[in-house]
C-alpha positions in Angstrom: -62.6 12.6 13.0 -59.8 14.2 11.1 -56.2 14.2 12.5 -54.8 18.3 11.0 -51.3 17.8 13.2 -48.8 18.2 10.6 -46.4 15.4 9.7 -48.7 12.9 11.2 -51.3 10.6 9.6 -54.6 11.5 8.4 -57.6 9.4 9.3 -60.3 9.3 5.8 -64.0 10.2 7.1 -66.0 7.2 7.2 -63.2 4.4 6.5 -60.9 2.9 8.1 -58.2 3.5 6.0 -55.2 5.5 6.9 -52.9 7.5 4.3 -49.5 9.1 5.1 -49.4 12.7 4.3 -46.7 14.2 2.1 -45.5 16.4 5.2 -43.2 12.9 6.6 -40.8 14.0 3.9 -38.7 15.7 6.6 -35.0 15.9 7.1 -35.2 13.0 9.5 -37.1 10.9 7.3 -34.6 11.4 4.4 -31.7 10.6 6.6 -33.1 7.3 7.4 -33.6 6.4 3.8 -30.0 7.2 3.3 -29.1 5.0 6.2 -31.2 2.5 4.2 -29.5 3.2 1.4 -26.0 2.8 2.6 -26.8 -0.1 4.4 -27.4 -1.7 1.2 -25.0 -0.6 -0.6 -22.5 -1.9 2.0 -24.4 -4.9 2.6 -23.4 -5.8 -1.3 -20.1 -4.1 -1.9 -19.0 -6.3 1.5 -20.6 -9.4 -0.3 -18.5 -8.8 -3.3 -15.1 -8.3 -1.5 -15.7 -11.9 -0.2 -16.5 -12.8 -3.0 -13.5 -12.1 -4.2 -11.4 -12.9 -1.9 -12.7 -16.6 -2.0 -12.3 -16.9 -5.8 -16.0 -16.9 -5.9 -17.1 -13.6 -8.0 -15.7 -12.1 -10.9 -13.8 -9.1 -10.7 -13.8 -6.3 -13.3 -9.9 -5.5 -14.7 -8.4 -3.3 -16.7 -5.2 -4.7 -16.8 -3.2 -1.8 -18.8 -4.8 0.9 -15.5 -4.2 -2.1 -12.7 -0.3 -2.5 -14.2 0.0 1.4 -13.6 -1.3 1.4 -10.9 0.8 -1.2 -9.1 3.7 0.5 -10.6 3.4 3.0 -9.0 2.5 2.4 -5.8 6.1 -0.2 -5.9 7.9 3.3 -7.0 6.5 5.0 -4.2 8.0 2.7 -1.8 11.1 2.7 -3.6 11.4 6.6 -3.3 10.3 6.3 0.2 13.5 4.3 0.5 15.8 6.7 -0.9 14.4 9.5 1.3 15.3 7.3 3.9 18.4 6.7 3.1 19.3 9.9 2.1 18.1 11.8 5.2 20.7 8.8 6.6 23.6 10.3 5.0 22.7 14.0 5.5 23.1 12.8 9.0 26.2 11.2 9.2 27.7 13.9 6.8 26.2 16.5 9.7 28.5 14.3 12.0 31.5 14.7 10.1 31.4 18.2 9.9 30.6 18.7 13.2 33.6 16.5 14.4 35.8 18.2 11.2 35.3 21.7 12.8 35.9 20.4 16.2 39.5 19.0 14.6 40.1 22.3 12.5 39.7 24.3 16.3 42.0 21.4 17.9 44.7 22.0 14.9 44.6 26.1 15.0 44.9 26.3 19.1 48.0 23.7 18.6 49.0 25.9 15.8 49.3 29.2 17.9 51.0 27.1 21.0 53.7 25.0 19.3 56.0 27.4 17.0 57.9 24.4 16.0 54.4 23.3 14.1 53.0 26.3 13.5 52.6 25.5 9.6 51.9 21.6 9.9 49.4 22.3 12.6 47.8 25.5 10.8 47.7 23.4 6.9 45.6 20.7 9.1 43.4 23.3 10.9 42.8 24.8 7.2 42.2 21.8 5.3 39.4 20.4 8.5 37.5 24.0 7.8 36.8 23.9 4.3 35.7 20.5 4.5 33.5 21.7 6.7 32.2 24.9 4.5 32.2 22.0 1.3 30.2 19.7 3.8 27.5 22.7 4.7 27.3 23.6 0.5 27.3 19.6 0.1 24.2 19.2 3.1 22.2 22.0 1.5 21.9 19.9 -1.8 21.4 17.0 0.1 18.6 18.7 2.2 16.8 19.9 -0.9 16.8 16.8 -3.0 15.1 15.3 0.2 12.6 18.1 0.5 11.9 18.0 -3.2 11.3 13.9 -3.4 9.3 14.0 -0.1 6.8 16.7 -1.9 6.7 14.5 -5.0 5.6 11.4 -2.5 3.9 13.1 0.2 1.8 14.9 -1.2 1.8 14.7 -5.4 1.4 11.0 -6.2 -0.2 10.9 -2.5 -3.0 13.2 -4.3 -2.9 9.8 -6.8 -3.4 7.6 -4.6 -6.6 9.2 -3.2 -8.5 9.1 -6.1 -7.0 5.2 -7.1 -8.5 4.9 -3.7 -12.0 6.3 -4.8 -11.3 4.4 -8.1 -10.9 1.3 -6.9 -14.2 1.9 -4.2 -16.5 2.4 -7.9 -15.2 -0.7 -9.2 -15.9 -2.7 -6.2 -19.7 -1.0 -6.2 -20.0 -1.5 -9.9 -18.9 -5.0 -9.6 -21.5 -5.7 -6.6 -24.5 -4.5 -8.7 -23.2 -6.0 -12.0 -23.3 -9.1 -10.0 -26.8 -8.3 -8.4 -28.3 -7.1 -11.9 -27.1 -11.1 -13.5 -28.1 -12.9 -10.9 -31.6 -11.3 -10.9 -32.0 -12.1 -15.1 -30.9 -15.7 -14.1 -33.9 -15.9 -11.7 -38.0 -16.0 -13.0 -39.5 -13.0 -14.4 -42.6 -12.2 -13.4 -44.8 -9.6 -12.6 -43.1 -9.3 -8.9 -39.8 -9.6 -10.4 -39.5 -7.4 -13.2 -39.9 -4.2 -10.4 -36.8 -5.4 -8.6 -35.2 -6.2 -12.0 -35.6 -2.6 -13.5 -34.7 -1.2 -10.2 -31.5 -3.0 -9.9 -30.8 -2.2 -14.0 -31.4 1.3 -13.0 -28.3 1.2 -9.9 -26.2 -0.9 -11.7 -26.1 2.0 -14.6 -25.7 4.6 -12.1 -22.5 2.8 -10.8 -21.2 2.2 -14.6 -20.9 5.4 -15.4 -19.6 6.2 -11.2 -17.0 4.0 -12.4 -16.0 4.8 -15.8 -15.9 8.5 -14.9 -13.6 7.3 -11.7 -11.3 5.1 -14.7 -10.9 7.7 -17.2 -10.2 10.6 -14.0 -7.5 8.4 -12.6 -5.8 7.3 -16.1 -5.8 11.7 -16.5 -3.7 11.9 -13.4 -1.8 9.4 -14.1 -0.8 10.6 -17.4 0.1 14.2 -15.4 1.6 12.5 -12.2 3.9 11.0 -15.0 5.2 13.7 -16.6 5.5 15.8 -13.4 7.6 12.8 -11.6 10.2 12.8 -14.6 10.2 16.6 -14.2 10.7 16.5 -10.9 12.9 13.5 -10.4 15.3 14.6 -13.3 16.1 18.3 -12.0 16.8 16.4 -8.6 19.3 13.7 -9.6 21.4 16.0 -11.6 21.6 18.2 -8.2 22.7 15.1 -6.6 25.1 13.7 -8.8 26.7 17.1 -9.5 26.7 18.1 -5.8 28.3 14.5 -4.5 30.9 14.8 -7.7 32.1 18.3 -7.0 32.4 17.3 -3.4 34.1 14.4 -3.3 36.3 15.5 -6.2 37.1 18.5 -4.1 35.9 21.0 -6.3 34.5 24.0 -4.2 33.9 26.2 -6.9 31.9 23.7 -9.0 29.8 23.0 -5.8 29.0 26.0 -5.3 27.9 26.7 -8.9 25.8 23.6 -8.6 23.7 25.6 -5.5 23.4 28.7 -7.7 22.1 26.2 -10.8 19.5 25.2 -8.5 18.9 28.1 -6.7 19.8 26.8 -3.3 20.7 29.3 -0.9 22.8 28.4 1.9 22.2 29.7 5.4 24.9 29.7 7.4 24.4 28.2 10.7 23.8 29.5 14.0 25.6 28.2 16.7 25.8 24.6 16.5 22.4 24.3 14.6 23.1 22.5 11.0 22.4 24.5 8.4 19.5 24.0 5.9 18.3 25.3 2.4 16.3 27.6 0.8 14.1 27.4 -2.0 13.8 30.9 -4.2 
């Protein structure tokens, strides 16, 4: 009798033998051979991280990429820092002006109702406003030197640090069959271990060439990140050294030059909202 359901199993006439038909090559089939599949590639990749980590398997470094790549992830942390403290002072200096206008309103009202100090009280009131203006100028460089570093962390050498990610996962693979692959040529060779053998020569190639590709992509954006972060990180500190100077040196005119360098406009604020900056 002869079993015609498809995608089951076929019963030969006259034997007991029973043969699977091509039809079991579903989708459900193939999702359990990649199950299989990742189970055994995690099954190994988790056997080499131990491995590592007890100073028992050998790990595969290229110490010029590894150097870069731990410099920058100790730069990242350092920019992260001066974000921080950057957004600190923008804070304070938000403060200040808020409290200078406050004292510049204080000044002009005692100005109007003591005649007596009508010029002492109004030279005060004066001077506490345009520190205030300079402080708004000042807080809109401030603002975008923090905008422009937290793109450059956030989300360009973040970008880097995805693919060092996905880097680093191929090494840890390549290394797991690499180490699979010798300790297989250590063993016997025979008949049923040359299969396995060729098999596990055939996946450790395949994660080679996963990882080389992964090496050379990452030393690429490396290279660009580079020359993007100099870029960046040079426009930016010459904003914030020129801004801080002109400010603290009083120069108003020179501050405000240092906006229109930059291309910073200035919104002036609504109410008691701070004001914030621009990009053209």
């Amino acid at each position: 009798m002869t079993f015609n359901c498809p995608g089951t199993m076929k019963a030969q006439p006259n034997s007991g033998a029973v043969v699977l038909s091509d039809d079991l090559k579903n989708p459900a089939m193939e999702k359990l051979d990649l199950v299989r599949k990742w189970s055994i590639n995690t099954y190994k990749c988790t056997r080499q991280i131990l491995s590592e980590k007890l100073g028992r398997g050998s790990k595969t470094v290229d110490l010029e990429l590894e150097g870069q790549i731990e410099l920058l992830r100790e730069n990242k942390r350092k920019y992260q820092n001066v974000i921080k403290l950057a957004q600190a002072l923008a804070n304070q200096l938000s403060q200040i002006m808020q409290t200078q206008r406050q004292l510049g309103d204080a000044f002009a009202d005692l100005s109007l109702k003591s005649p007596e100090l009508h010029e002492e009280f109004g030279y005060n009131a004066d001077t506490q406003k345009l520190l205030s203006k300079n402080g708004e100028t000042l807080l809109a460089a401030i603002n975008f030197f923090i905008s422009s570093v937290d793109t450059l962390v956030d989300k360009t050498i973040e970008d880097t640090m995805i693919n060092i990610k996905q880097y680093e996962a191929a090494r840890i693979e390549y290394d797991a069959y690499r180490t699979d692959l010798e300790e297989l040529n250590l063993g016997l060779r025979d008949g049923s271990t040359m299969p396995k053998i060729e098999q596990s020569q055939q996946q450790f190639q395949i994660h080679r060439e996963k990882f080389e590709r992964m090496r050379n992509d990452v030393s690429v954006k490396l290279k660009f990140l580079e020359e993007n972060k100099v870029k960046v990180l040079h426009n930016q500190l010459i904003l914030f050294h020129n801004a801080i100077a002109a400010y603290y040196a009083g120069n108003q005119q020179q501050l405000e030059q240092t906006l229109k360098q930059f291309h910073i406009k200035l919104k002036m604020p609504g109410g008691e909202s701070p004001s914030w900056l621009e990009e053209q």
